[in-house]
C-alpha positions as CSV (number, residue, x, y, z in Angstrom):
1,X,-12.1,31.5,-26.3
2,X,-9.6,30.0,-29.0
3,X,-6.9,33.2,-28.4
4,X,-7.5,32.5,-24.6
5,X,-6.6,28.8,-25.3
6,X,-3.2,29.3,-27.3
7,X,-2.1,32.4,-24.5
8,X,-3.1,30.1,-22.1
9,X,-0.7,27.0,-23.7
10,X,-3.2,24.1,-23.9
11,X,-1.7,20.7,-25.0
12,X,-2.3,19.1,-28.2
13,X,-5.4,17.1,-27.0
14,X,-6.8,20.3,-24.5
15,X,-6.5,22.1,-27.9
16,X,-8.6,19.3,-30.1
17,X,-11.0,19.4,-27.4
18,X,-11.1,23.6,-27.5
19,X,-10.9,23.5,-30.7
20,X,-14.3,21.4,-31.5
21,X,-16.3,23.0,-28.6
22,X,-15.7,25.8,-29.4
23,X,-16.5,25.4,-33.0
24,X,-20.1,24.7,-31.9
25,X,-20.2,27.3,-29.7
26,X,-19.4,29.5,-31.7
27,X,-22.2,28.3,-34.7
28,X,-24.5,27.8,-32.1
29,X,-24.3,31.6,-31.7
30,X,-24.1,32.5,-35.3
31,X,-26.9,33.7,-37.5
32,X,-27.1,30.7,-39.2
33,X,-28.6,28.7,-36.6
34,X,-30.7,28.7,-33.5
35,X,-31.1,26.6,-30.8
36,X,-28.6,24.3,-29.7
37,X,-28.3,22.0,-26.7
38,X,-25.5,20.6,-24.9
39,X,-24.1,17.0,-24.8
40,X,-26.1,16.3,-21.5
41,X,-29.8,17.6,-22.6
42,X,-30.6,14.9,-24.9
43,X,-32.6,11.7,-26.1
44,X,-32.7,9.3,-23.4
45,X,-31.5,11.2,-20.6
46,X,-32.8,10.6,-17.0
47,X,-33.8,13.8,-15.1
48,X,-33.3,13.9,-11.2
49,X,-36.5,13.3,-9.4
50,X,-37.9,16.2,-6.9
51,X,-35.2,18.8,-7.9
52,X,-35.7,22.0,-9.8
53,X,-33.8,21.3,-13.2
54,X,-32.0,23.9,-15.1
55,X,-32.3,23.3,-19.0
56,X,-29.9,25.2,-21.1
57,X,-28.4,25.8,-24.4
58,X,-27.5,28.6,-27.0
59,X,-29.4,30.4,-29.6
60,X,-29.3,33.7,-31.2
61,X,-29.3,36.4,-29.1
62,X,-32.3,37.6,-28.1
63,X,-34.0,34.9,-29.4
64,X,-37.2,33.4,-28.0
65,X,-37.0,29.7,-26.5
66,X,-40.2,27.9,-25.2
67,X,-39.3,24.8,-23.2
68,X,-42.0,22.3,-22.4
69,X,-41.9,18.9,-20.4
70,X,-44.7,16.7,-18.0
71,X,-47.1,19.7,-18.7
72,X,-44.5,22.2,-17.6
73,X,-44.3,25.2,-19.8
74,X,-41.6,28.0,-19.2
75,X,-40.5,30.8,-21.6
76,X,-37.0,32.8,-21.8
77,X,-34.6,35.0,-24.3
78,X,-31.3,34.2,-25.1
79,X,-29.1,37.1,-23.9
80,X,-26.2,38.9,-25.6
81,X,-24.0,36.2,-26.0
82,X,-26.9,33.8,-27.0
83,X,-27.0,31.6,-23.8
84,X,-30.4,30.8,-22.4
85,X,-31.7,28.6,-19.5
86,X,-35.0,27.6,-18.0
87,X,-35.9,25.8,-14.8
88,X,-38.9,23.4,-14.7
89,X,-39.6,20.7,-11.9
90,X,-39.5,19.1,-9.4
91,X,-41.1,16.1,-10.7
92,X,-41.7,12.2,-9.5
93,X,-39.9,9.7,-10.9
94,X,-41.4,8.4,-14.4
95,X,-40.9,8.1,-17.9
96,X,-40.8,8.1,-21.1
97,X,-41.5,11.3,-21.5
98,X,-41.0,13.8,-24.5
99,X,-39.4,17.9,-23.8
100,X,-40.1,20.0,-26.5
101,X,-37.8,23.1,-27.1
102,X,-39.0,25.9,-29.3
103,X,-37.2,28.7,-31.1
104,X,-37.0,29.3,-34.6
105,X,-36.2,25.9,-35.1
106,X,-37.7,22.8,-33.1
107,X,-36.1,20.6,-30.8
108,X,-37.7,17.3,-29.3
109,X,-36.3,15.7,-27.5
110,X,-37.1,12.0,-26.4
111,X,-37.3,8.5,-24.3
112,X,-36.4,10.9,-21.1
113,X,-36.8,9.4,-17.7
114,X,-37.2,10.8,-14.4
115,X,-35.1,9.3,-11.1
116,X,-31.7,9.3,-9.3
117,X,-28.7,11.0,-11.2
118,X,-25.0,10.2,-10.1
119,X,-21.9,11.1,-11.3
120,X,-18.8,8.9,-11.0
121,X,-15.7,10.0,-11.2
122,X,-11.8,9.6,-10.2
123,X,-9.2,7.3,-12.0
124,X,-8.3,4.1,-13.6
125,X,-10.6,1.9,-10.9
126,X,-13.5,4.4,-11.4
127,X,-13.0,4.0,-15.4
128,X,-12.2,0.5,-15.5
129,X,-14.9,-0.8,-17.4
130,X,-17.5,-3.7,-17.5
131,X,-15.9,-5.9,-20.4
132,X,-12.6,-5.7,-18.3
133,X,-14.4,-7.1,-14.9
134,X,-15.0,-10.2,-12.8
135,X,-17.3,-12.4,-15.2
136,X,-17.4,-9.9,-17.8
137,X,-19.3,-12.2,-20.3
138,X,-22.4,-13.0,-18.2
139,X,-22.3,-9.2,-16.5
140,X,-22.8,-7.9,-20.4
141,X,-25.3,-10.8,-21.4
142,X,-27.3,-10.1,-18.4
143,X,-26.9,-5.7,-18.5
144,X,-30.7,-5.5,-20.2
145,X,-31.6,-2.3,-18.0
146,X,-33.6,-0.1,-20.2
147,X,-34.1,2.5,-17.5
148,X,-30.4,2.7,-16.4
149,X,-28.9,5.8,-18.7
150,X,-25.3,5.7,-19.4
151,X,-23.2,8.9,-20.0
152,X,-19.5,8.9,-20.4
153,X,-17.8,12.1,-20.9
154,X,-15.4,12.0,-23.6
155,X,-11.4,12.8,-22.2
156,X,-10.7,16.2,-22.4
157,X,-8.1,18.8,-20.9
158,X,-8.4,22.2,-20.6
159,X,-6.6,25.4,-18.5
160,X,-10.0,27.2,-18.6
161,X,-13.7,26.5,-17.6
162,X,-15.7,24.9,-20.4
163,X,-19.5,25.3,-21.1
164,X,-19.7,21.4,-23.1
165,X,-18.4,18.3,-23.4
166,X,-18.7,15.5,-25.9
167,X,-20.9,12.3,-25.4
168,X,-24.1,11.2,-25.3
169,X,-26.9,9.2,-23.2
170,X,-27.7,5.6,-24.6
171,X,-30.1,2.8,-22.7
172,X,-27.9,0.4,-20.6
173,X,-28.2,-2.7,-23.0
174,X,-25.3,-5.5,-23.6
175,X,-24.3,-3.5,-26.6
176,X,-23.9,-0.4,-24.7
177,X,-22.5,-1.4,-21.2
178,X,-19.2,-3.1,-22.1
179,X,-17.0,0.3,-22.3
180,X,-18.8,1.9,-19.3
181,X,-17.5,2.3,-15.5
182,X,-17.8,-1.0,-14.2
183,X,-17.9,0.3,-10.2
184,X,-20.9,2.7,-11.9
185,X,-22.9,0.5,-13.4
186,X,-22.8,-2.3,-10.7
187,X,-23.6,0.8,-8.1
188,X,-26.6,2.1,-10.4
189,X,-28.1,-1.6,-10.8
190,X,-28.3,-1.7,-7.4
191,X,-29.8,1.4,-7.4
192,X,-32.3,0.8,-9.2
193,X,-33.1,-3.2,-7.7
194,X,-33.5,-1.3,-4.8
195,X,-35.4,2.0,-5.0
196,X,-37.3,1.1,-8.3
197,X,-36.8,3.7,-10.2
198,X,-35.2,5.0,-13.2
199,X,-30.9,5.8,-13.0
200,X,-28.6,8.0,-14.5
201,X,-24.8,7.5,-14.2
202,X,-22.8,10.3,-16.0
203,X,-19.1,8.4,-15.9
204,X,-16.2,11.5,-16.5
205,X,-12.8,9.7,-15.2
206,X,-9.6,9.0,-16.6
207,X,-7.1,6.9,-15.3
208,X,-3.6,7.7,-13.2
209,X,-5.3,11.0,-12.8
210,X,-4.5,13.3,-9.7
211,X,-7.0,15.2,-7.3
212,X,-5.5,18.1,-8.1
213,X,-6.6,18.0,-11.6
214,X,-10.3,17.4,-11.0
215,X,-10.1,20.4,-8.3
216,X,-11.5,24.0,-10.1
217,X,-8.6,27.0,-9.5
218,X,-11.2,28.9,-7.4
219,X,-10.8,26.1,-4.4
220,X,-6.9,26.4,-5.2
221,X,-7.3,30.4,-4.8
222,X,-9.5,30.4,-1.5
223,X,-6.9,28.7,0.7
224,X,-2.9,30.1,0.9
225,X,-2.1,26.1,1.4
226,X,-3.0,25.3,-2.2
227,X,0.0,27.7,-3.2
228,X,1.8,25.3,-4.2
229,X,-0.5,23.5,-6.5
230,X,-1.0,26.9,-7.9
231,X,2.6,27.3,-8.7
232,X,3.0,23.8,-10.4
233,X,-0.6,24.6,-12.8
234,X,1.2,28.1,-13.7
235,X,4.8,26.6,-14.4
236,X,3.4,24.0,-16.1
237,X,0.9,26.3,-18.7
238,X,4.0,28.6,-19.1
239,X,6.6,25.5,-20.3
240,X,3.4,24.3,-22.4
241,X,3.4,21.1,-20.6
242,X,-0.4,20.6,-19.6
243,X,-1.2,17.4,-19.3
244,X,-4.2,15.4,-17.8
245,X,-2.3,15.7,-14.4
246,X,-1.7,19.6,-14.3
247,X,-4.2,21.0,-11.7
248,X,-7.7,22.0,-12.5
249,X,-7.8,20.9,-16.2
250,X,-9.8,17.9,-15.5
251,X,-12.5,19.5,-13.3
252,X,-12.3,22.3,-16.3
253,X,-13.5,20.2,-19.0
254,X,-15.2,17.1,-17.6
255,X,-16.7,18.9,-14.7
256,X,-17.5,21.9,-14.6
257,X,-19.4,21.2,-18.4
258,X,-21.8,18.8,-16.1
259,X,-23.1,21.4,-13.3
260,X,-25.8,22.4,-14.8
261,X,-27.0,19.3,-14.5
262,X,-29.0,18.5,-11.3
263,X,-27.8,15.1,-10.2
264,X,-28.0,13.5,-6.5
265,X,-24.4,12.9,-5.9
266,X,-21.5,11.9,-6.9
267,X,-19.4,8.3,-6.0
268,X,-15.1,8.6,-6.1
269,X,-12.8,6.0,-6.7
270,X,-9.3,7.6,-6.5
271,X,-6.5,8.1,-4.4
272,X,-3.8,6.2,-5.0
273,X,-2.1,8.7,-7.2
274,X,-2.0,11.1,-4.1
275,X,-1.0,8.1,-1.8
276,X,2.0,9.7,-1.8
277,X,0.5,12.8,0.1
278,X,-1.6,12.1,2.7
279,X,-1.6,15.1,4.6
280,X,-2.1,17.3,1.5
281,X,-5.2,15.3,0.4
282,X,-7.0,15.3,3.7
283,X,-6.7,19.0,3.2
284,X,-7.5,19.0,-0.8
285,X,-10.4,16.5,-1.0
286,X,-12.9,18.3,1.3
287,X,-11.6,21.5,-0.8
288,X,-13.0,19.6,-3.8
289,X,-15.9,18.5,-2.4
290,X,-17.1,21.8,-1.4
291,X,-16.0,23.5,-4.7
292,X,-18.4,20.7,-6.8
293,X,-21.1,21.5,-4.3
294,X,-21.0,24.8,-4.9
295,X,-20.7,24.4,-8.5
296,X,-24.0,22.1,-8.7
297,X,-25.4,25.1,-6.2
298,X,-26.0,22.3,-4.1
299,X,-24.6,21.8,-0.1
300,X,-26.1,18.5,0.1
301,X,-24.6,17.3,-3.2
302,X,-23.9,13.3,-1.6
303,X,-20.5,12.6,-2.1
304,X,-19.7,8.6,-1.9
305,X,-15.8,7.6,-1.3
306,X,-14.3,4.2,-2.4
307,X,-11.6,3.4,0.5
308,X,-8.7,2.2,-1.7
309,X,-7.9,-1.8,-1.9
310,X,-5.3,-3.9,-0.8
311,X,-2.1,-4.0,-3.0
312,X,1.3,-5.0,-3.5
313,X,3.2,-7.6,-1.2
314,X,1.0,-9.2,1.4
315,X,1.9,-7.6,5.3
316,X,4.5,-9.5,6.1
317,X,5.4,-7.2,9.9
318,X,3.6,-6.3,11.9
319,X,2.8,-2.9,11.2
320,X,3.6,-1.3,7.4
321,X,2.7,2.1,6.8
322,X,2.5,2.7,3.0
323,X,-1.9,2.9,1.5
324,X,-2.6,2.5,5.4
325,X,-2.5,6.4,5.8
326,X,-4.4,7.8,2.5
327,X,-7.1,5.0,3.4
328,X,-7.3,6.7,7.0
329,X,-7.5,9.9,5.4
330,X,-10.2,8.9,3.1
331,X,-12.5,7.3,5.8
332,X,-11.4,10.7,8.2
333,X,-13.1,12.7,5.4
334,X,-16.0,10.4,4.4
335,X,-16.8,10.7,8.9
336,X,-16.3,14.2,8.8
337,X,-17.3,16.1,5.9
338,X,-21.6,16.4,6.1
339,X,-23.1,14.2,3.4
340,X,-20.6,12.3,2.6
341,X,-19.9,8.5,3.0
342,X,-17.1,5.5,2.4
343,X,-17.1,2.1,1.0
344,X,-14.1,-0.2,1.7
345,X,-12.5,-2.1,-0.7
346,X,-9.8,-3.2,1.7
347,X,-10.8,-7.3,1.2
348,X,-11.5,-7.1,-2.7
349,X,-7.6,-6.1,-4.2
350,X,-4.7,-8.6,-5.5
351,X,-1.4,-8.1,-4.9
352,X,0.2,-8.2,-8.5
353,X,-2.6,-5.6,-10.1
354,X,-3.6,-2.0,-9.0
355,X,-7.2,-2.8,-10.9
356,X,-8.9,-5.7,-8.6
357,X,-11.7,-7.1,-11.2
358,X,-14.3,-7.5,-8.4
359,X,-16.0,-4.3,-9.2
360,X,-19.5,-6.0,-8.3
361,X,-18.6,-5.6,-4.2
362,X,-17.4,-1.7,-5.1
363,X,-20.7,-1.2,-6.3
364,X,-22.7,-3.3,-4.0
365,X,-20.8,-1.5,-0.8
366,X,-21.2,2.0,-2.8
367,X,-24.7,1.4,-2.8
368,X,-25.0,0.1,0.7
369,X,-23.7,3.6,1.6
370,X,-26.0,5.6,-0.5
371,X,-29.3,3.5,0.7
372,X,-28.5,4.0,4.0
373,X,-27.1,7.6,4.5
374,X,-28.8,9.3,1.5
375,X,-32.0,7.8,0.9
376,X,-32.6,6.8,4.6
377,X,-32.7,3.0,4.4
378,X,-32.6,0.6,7.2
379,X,-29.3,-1.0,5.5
380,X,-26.0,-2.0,7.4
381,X,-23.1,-0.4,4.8
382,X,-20.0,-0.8,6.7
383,X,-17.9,-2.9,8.3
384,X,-16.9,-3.1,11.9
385,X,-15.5,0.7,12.8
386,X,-13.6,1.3,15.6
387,X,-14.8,2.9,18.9
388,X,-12.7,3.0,22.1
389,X,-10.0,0.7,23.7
390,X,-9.7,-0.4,27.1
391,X,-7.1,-2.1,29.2
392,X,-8.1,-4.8,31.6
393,X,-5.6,-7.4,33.2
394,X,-2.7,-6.7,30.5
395,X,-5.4,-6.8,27.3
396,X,-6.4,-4.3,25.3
397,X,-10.5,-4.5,24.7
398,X,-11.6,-3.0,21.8
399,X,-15.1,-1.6,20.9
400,X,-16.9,-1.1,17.5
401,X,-19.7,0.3,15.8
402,X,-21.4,-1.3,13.1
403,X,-21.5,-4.6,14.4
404,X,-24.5,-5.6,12.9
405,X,-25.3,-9.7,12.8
406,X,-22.6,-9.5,15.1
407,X,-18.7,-9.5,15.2
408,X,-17.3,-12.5,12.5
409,X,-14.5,-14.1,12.1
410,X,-13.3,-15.4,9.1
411,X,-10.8,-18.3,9.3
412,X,-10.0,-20.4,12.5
413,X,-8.2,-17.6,14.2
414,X,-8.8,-14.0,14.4
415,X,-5.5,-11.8,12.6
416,X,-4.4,-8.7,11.6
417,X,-3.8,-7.1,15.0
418,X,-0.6,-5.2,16.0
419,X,-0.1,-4.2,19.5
420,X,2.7,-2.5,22.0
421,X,3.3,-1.4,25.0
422,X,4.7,2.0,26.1
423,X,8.3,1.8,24.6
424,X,8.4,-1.3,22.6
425,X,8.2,-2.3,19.6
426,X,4.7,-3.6,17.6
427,X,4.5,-7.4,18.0
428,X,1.5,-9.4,16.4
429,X,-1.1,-9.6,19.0
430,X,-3.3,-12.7,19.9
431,X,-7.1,-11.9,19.3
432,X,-10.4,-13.1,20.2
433,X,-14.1,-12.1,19.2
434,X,-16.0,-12.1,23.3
435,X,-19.5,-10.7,22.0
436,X,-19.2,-7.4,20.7
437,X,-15.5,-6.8,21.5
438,X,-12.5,-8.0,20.6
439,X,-9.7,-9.0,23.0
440,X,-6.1,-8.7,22.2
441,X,-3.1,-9.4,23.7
442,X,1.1,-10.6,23.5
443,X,3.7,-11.7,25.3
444,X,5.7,-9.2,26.4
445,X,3.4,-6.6,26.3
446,X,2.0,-6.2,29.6
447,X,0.3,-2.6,29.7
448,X,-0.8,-2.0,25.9
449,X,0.0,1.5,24.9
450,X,-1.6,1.3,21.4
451,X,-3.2,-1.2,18.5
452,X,-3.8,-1.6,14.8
453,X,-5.6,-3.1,12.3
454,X,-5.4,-3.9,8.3
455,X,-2.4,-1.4,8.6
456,X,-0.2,-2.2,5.4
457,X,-0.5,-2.1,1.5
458,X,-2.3,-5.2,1.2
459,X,-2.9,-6.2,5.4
460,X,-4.0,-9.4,6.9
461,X,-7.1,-9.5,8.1
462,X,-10.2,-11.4,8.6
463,X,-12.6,-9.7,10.8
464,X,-16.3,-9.0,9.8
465,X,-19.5,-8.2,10.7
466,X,-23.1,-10.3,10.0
467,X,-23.8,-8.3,7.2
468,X,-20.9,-10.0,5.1
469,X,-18.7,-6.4,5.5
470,X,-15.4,-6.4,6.5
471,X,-13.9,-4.2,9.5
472,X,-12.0,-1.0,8.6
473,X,-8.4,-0.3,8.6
474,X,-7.7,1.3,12.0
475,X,-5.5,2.9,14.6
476,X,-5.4,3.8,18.1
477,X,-2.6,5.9,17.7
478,X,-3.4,8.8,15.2
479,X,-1.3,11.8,15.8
């Protein structure tokens, strides 16, 4: 593994982190000791309720292992390179519970729940922590959730697939929760309010990161599109200039460590370092998706998007192109791809900062979306969505879905619509709410050929439905 990492040109930090995994790797298979676990199977962890669970580790080889858990006992051998596994399960949600794992040494293992497992990953918003948030000292006062586990995954880089990574699972507590994903924990809490049972968040993010990075090279390989990518991961290993952004080196070592892991799903807060690319990322993100579903051996593996928020300069024309096509993307995807889902962010940024500090909506909406389209909940979890458009008498009448409590306007008067007519030019459009539809119209615009809405950086708009959620960014005109 270490001569495959210098051929290979890792980075100074990629070769820190190779460097100490490998080092216990490496005793973990030496005569000197038996068995060993990874980071994840530990003290306090929470174990995915009704899933078969895959329990892992190293030992010498041949060696006897004996795992037992919840009256469970299974039996195995390390093989020739010392790696064993075991699966036990399913089991109900519960805890504390105790594993015992048995070689020639003893492990025990405790204070393990059972119940929901998520990971959360993507950049800066996804890592941006709790201490950092809106009303940060009452949120850390008040985080007392002994049967929310916390997991972050240490930052790493690597040009090959590793077996570990560094961290460790602690109670959710105020002296624990100030340093974790903010959008994670306020997800989880809810979570757990909601379904009352015990949750594990495994956060592995890093901030200004590409999708590219947290894609694995055998997605890259299976589609000639991805040639590219391909060609920038192999310049940049052969100029020894791998850096957190160089495709597939995330995914290598703070992903691909975790599959062994069952887990429900996965929530995704990133983007705007491909904003720059939204055709390639409506191509690349459901290539990701698949490839960590695979991984995890799982097709149904949930995979929860945050629709990016507003930013920059208020819309000041009428129509602005800019985060209005990665966001279309992203709810395109989250529509499309089975078992997936979006929460929208687009009400929730600021202008003058990328990070909004209102991660408490991110997480509410996130699980809004997980409640209703993976555990089959009753909930509304998005905004007004857009349907079809009619013209009648020289207005366009729109339709939604989602209208749930109703279609709300906040303010005195309905904005945010563009509209034009075959030929011309967008104009702002005049809007009202009449019941379920919305009515638009301008001067000047006597057939409408298309609309928007929210359509900018950081667009006006003030549309909602009962349910407090606000409509999503749309267009009539896709091409």
């Amino acid at each position: 593994m270490l001569l495959r990492a210098a051929q290979e040109g890792l980075c100074v930090a990629a070769w820190t982190a190779a460097l100490t995994l490998a080092g216990l790797m490496l005793s973990a298979a030496s005569c000197s000791a038996s068995v060993k676990l990874p980071a994840l199977v530990g003290d306090n962890m929470v174990l995915q309720r009704d899933a078969k669970l895959r329990i892992w580790g190293t030992a010498d080889p041949g060696e006897e292992i004996a795992v037992a858990f919840c009256g469970q006992e299974k039996a195995t051998a390390a093989d020739k390179r010392g790696r064993w596994h075991v699966t036990l399960g399913p089991f109900p949600a519960g805890g504390p519970f105790e594993m015992t794992i048995t070689g020639r040494n003893t492990i025990t293992l405790r204070n393990i729940l059972v119940g929901e497992v998520w990971v959360c990953s993507g950049q800066s918003n996804m890592e941006w922590p709790v201490a950092a948030s809106l009303n940060a000292e009452q949120e850390i006062a008040a985080a007392n959730w002994p049967q929310i586990r916390l997991f972050t995954v240490h930052k790493a880089i690597s040009t090959f697939a590793l077996d570990d990574c560094m961290g460790a699972w602690v109670p959710c507590s105020p002296a624990t929760i100030g340093g974790f994903s903010a959008v994670g924990y306020f997800f989880g809490r809810e979570l757990h309010k909601a379904l009352g049972v015990p949750v594990g968040l495994i956060n592995s993010s890093w901030g200004g990161t590409v999708a590219e990075a947290w894609t694995p090279e055998f997605a890259l390989r299976a589609d000639p599109e991805f040639q590219g990518i391909l060609e920038w991961r192999a310049k940049a290993i052969a100029e020894g200039k791998v850096d957190q952004n160089t495709p597939t080196v995330l995914y290598n070592a703070m992903i691909e460590p975790l599959t062994d892991f069952a887990v429900r799903g996965a929530i995704w807060y990133q983007g705007e370092s491909n904003a720059g690319n939204p055709k390639g990322y409506r191509r690349l993100l459901p290539a990701m998706i698949a490839a960590w579903r695979q991984a995890w051996r799982d097709d149904r593996l949930a995979f929860l998007i945050v629709q990016l928020a507003n930013f920059m300069a208020v819309q000041s024309t009428p129509v602005e192109e800019g985060w209005a096509a990665i966001r279309e993307v992203q709810w395109e995807i989250a529509e499309t791809v089975p078992y997936c889902g979006m929460a929208s962010a687009i009400d929730i940024g600021q202008a003058d900062d990328i990070h909004p500090r209102n991660k408490q909506d991110v997480g509410r909406r996130l699980a809004l979306c997980a409640l209703a389209r993976v555990y089959g909940r009753n909930v509304e979890y998005s905004g007004p969505t857009f349907k079809s458009m009619t013209v009648r008498n020289g207005k366009a009448v729109l339709s939604f879905t989602h209208t749930t409590g109703g279609l709300v306007v906040r303010g005195e008067e309905l904005k945010g619509f563009a509209i034009r007519g075959e030929g011309s030019d967008w104009v702002w459009a005049k809007a009202r709410v009449e019941g379920d539809k919305v009515v638009l119209w301008a001067d000047g615009v006597a057939k409408p050929s298309a609309v928007r809405y929210g359509w900018a950086n950081n667009p006006i708009g003030n549309l909602y439905n009962g349910a407090g959620l606000p409509a999503n960014p749309f267009r009539t005109d896709a091409q």
